[in-house]
C-alpha positions in Angstrom: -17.1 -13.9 9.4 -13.8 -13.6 11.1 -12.6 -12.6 14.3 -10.9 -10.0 13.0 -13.9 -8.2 12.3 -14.4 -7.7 16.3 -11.4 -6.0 16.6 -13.3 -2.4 16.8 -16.0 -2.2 19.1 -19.4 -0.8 17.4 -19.3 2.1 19.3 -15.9 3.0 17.6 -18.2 3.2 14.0 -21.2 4.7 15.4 -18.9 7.6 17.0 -16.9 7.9 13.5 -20.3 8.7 11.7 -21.4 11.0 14.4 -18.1 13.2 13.5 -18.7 12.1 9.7 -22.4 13.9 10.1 -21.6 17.2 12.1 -19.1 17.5 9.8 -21.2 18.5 7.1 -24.3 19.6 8.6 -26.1 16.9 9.0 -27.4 16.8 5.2 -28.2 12.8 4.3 -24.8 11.0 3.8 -24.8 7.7 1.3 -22.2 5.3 1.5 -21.9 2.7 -0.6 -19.9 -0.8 -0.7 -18.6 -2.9 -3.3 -19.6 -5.8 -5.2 -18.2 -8.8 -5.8 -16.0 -8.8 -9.1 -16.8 -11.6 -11.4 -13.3 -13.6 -12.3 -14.7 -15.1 -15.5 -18.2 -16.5 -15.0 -20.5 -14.3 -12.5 -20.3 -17.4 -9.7 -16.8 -17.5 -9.6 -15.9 -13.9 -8.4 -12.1 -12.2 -7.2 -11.2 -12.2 -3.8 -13.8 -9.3 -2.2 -12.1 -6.4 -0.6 -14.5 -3.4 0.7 -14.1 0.2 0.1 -11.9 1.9 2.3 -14.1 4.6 3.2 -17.0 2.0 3.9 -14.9 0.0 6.0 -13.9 2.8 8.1 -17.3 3.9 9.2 -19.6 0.9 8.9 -16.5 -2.0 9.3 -18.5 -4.5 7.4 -17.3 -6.8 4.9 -20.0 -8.1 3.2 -21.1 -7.4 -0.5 -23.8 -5.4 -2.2 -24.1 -3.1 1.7 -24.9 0.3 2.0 -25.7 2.6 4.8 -27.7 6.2 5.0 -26.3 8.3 7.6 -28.5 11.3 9.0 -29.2 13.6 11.9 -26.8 12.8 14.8 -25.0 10.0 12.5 -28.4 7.7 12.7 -27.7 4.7 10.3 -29.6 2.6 8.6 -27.7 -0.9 7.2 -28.6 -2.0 3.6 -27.3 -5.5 3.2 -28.8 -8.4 0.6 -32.0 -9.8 2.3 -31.1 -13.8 3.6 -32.3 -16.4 2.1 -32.8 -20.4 2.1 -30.3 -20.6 -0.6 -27.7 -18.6 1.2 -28.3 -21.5 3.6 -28.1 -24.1 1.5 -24.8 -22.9 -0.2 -22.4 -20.8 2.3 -24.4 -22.0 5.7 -26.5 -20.0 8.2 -25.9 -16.0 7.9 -25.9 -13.3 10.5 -29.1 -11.6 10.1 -29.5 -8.4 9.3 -30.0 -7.1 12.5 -27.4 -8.9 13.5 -25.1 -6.8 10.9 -26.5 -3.7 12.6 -25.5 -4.6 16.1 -21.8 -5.2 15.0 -21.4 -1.6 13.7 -23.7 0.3 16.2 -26.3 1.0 13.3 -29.9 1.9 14.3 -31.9 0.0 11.6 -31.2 -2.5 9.2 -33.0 -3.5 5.9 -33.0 -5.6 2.7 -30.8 -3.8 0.1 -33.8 -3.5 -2.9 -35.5 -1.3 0.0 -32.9 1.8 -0.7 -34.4 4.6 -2.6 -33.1 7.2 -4.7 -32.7 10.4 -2.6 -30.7 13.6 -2.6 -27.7 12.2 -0.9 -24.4 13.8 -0.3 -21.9 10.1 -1.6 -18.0 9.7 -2.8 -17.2 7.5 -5.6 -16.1 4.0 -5.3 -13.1 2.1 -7.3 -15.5 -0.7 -7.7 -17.9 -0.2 -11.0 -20.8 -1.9 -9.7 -21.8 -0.2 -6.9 -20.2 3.2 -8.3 -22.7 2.7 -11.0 -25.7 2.1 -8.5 -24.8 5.1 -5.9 -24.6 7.2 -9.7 -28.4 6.0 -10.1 -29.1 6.4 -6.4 -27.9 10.5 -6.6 -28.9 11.2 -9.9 -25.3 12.4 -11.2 -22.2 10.6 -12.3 -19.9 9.4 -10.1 -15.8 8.4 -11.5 -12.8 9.0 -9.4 -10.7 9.1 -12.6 -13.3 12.0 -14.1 -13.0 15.5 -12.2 -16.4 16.4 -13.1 -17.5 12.8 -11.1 -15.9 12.7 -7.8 -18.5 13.0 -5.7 -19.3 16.1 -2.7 -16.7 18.2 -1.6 -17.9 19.0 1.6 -18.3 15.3 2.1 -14.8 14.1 0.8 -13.2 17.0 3.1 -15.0 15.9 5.8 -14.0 12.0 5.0 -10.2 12.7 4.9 -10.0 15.3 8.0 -11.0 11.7 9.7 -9.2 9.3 8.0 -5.9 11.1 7.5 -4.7 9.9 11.1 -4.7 6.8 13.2 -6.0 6.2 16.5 -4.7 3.5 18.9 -6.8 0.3 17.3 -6.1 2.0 14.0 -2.2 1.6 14.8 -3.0 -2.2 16.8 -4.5 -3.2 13.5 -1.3 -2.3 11.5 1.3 -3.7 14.1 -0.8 -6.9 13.5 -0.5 -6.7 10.0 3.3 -5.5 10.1 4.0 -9.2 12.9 2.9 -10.9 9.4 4.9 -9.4 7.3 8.3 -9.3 9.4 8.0 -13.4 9.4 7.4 -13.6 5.9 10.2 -11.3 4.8 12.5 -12.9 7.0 11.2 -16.5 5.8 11.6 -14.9 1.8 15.8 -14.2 3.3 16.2 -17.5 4.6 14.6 -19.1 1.5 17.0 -17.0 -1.0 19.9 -18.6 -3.0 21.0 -19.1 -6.8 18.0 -21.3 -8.6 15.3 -20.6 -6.7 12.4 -19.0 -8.7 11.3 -15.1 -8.1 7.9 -16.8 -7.4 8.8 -19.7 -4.9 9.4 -16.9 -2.8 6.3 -14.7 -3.2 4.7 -18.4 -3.0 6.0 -18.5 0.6 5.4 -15.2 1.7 2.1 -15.5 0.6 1.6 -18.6 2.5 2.9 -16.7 5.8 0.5 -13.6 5.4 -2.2 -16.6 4.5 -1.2 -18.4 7.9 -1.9 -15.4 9.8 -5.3 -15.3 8.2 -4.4 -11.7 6.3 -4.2 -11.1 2.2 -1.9 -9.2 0.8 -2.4 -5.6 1.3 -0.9 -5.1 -2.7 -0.1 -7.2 -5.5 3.5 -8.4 -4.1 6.6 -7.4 -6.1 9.4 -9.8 -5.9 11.9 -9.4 -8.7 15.9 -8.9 -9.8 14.8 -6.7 -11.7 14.6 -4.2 -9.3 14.8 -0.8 -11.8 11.2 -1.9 -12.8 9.1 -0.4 -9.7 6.3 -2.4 -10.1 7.4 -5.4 -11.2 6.0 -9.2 -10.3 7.5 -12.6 -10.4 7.3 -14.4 -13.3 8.9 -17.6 -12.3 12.4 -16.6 -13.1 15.7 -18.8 -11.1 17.3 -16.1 -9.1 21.4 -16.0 -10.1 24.0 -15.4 -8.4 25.5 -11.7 -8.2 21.3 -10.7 -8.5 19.8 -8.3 -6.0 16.5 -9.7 -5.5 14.0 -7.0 -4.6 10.4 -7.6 -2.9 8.1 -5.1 -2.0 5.3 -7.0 0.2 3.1 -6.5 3.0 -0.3 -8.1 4.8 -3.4 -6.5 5.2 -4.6 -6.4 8.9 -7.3 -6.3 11.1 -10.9 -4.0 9.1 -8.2 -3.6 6.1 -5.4 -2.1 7.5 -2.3 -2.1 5.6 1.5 -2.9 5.9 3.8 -1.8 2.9 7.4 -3.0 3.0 10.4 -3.2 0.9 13.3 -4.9 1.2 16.7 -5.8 -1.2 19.1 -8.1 -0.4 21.6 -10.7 -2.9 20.9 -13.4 -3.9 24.2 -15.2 -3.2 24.0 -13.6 0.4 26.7 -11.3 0.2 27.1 -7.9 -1.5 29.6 -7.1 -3.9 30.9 -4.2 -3.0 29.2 -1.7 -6.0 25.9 -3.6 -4.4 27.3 -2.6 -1.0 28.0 1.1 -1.9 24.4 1.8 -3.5 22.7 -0.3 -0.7 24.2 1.9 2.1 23.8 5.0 0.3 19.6 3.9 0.5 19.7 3.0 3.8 21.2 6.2 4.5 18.7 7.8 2.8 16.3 6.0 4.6 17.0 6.9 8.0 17.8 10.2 7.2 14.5 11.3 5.8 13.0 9.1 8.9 14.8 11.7 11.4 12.9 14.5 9.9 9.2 13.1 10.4 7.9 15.0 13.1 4.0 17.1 13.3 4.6 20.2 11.1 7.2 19.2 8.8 5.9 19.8 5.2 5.9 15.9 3.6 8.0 17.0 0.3 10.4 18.3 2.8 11.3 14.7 4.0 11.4 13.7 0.0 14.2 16.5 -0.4 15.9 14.9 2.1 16.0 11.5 1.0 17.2 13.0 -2.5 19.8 15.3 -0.8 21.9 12.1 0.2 21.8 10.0 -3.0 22.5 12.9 -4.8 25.7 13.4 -3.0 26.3 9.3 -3.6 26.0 10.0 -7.0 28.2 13.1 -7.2 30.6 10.8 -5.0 30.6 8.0 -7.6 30.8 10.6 -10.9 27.1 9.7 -12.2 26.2 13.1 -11.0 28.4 16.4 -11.2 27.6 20.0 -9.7 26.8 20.9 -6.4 24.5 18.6 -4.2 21.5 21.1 -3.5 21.8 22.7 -7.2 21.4 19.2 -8.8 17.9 18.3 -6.5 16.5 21.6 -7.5 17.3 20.9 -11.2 15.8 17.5 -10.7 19.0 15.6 -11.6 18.8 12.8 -8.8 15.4 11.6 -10.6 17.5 10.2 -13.1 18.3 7.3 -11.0 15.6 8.3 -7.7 12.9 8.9 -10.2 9.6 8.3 -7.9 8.4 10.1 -4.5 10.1 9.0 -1.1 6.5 7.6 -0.1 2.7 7.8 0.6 0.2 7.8 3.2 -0.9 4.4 4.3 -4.0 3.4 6.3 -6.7 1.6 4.9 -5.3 1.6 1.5 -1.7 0.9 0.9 -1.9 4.1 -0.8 -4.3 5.8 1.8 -7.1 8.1 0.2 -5.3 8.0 -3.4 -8.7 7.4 -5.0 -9.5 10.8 -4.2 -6.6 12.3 -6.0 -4.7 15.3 -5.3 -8.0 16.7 -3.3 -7.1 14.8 -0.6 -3.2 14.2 -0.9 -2.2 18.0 -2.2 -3.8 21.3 0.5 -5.4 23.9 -1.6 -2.3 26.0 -1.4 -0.3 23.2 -3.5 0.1 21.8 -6.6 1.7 18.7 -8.1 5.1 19.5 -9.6 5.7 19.0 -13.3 9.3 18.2 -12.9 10.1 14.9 -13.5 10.6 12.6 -10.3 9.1 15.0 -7.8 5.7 14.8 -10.1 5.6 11.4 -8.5 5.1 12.8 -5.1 2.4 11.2 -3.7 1.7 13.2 -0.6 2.3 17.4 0.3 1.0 17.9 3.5 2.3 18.8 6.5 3.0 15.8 9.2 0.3 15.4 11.4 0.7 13.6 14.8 -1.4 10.2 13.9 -0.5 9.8 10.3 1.1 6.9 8.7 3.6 7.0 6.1 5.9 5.2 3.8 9.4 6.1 4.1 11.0 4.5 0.8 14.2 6.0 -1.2 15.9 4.1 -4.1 18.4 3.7 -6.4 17.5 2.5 -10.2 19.7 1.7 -13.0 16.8 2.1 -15.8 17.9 1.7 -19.2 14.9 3.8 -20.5 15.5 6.8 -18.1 18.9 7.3 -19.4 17.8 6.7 -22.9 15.4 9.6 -22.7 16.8 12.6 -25.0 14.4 15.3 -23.4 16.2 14.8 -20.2 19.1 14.8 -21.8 19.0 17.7 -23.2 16.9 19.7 -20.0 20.0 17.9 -17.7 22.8 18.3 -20.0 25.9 17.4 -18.1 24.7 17.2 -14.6 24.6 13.3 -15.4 27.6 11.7 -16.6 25.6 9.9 -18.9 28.3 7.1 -20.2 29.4 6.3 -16.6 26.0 5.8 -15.7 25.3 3.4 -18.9 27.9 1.5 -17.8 26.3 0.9 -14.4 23.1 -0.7 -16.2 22.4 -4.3 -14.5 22.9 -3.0 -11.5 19.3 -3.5 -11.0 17.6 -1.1 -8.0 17.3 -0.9 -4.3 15.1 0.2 -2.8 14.6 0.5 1.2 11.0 1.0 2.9 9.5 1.2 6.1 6.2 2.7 7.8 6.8 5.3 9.9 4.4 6.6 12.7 4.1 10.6 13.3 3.9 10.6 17.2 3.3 14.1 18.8 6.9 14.8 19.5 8.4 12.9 16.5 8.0 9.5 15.0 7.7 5.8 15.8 9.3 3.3 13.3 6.4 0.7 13.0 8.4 -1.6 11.3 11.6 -1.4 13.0 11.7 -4.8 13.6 12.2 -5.9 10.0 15.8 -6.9 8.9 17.3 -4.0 6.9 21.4 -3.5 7.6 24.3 -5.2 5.5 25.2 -7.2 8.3 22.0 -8.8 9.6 20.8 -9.5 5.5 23.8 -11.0 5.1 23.8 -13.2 8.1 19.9 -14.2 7.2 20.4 -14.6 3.3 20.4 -18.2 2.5 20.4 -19.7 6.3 16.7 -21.8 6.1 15.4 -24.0 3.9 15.0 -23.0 0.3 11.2 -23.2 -0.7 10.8 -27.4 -2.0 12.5 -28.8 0.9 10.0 -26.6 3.5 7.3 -28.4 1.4 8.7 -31.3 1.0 6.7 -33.4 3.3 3.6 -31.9 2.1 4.7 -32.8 -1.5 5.7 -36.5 -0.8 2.1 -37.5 0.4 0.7 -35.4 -2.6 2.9 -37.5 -5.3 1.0 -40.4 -7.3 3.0 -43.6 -7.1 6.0 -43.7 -8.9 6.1 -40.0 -10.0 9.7 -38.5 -9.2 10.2 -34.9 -8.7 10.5 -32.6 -11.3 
């Protein structure tokens, strides 16, 4: 167990399910956790990581739990019972009562002692224990299935408390966010011509591991930044590249950090590079002026959009009049996803619940291209966490695409933007706390203008000579380096 477990005090969990159980009535509440994943053989599982909504009101990390919450938010623990084998193989356990005294629950009890039972439960990512709570309830349960997601009452009553941080809520994410500013400023110092795209994931890894945190995400760490979710794939960065990596740490109980940077490869812009990174940064802290309780979330997208449309108008890929082209949707051409999400205990806070959680009942999801992406339409609450991340894309396929085309017509000066392809894409993120009377930048301290990228670019060690001595007491005699 580690110590970051014993960052929340029990009584912070037992007061959470309190709220969780007026909240709807006090009918019995199920909550189930994940199991482990099996890599390729069932001993040899993936790297556990417990639901979200598990981990907010029980904070326990173990596999196979579940809890029943009733009257008053009394909990009983389910955890796999302990036994000599457990011993033998991953050394003496907490018990189970134990378990129960770390998250202020009243009972605790071996696992094969839960019962089936009319319970009001949310579905879990996780197939295993989705499939068990299914049995448990006695209907099906499938986030990606509208008929399975679960109770209503229970998921409103789930994301009214989630949807904004407390104080150890926002500790647990600077603490995440420490790790991630070193290892993004380690990845800048590590950055020239011939270095791989994954030497540099390798070491950012290594930074978030040396903090004791995983990644909160699959890292992205590519030059070919017009592909959003794109990985490493052991590719030598060249010269003239932009090398975009979208990586952050999971903190303290899960909580997430989710940050983007772009900067050259070479260290120095060229000035196109220049021109469309300034025009993102501008959009950047634009839309981050505008976060305050009570502004409407797409709001702050249509922001964002407003100023790399008029870049685009101001480089002839776009032509027309700036707040005509974002209501036709034009910008998406080369801005083509939302300006950010919600984060919190998921980098993409309460996505598995879909638009129930993300969208009011008063809106829907937009068909048009680009702002479909939207992840979030609420309004800013004081509390909530969000992404704050325009960018600029060059994507051959976008501009290859005949039914936008013909719906844009010539709105987009489609031959000047071809010959911009290679260009790549940058994109600019930060997480951005709603305070009461505006917003607090959480991860200010991470490099982000021309000048200081530049000056960091390139400045440290590239990625062998940091583990060099590591490497020379590794190497069997007479073995040279690669």
């Amino acid at each position: 167990m580690s110590a970051s477990q014993h960052v929340f005090e029990p009584s912070v969990f037992a007061h959470r399910r309190r709220q969780l159980a007026a909240l709807v009535g006090d009918r019995p509440i199920l909550l189930m956790g994940h199991r482990l994943v099996p890599r390729n053989y069932l001993a040899n599982p993936l790297p556990f990581r417990q639901d979200s909504t598990f981990l907010y009101f029980l904070g326990i990390e173990e596999p196979c739990a579940a809890a029943i919450i009733g009257v008053g938010g009394h909990t009983t623990l389910y955890l796999p019972a302990r036994t000599a084998q457990d011993a033998l193989w991953h050394g003496e356990r907490p018990t189970l009562d134990d378990m129960a005294a770390l998250c202020g629950a009243q009972e605790a009890r071996p696992v094969s002692d839960l019962a089936a039972g009319p319970y009001l439960t949310l579905p879990l990512a996780e197939s295993g224990g989705n499939t068990h709570a299914a049995r448990l309830v006695g209907r099906p349960l499938d986030p990606a299935d509208p008929t399975g997601t679960g109770d209503r009452d229970l998921l409103d009553a789930v994301v009214s408390l989630r949807l904004c941080r407390d104080e150890d809520e926002i500790l647990a994410m600077r603490w995440a966010l420490f790790a991630t500013k070193e290892a993004h400023v380690v990845a800048m110092e590590a950055t020239r011509p011939g270095v791989t795209d994954s030497a540099i994931q390798a070491l950012m890894e290594g930074v978030f591991a040396l903090h004791g945190m995983p990644t909160a995400y699959p890292s992205i760490v590519t030059a070919r930044g017009e592909v959003l979710h794109g990985h490493a794939t052991g590719a030598p960065l060249q010269r003239g590249e932009l090398l975009l990596v979208d990586a952050g740490a999971e903190g303290p109980h899960g909580y997430a950090s989710d940050i983007t940077r772009t900067w050259p490869v070479s260290g120095t812009f060229t000035p196109r590079q220049r021109d469309v990174y300034a025009a993102v940064l501008a959009a950047n802290e634009a839309a981050i002026e505008l976060v305050r309780p009570g502004v409407a979330y797409k709001d702050v997208h249509l922001c964002a959009a407003r100023v790399l449309a008029q870049a685009l108008v101001d480089w002839g890929l776009l032509r027309g009049d700036v707040d005509g082209l974002v209501e036709q949707g034009a910008h998406a051409v080369f801005f083509p996803h939302g300006v950010g999400h919600l984060l919190g205990l998921d980098v993409h806070d309460l996505e598995l619940f879909g638009d129930a959680a993300l969208y009011p009942g008063d809106r829907v999801r937009s068909e048009q291209f680009g702002l479909g992406y939207l992840r979030l339409d609420r309004d800013l609450e004081a509390g909530m966490v969000v992404t704050i991340e325009p960018g600029l894309y060059l994507v051959p396929a976008i501009l290859r695409d005949q039914a936008l085309r013909e719906r844009l017509g010539d709105s987009v000066e489609w031959v000047v933007a071809e010959q911009w392809v290679g260009l790549g894409g940058v994109r600019i993120e930060d997480d951005v706390l709603v305070t009461e009377d505006g917003f607090d930048v959480l991860s200010e301290a991470i490099p982000k203008s021309i000048e200081e990228i530049e000056e960091i670019v390139g400045s440290g060690l590239p990625p062998r000579d940091r583990l060099a001595p590591a490497e020379a007491k590794c190497r069997a005699p007479g073995v040279g380096s690669p």
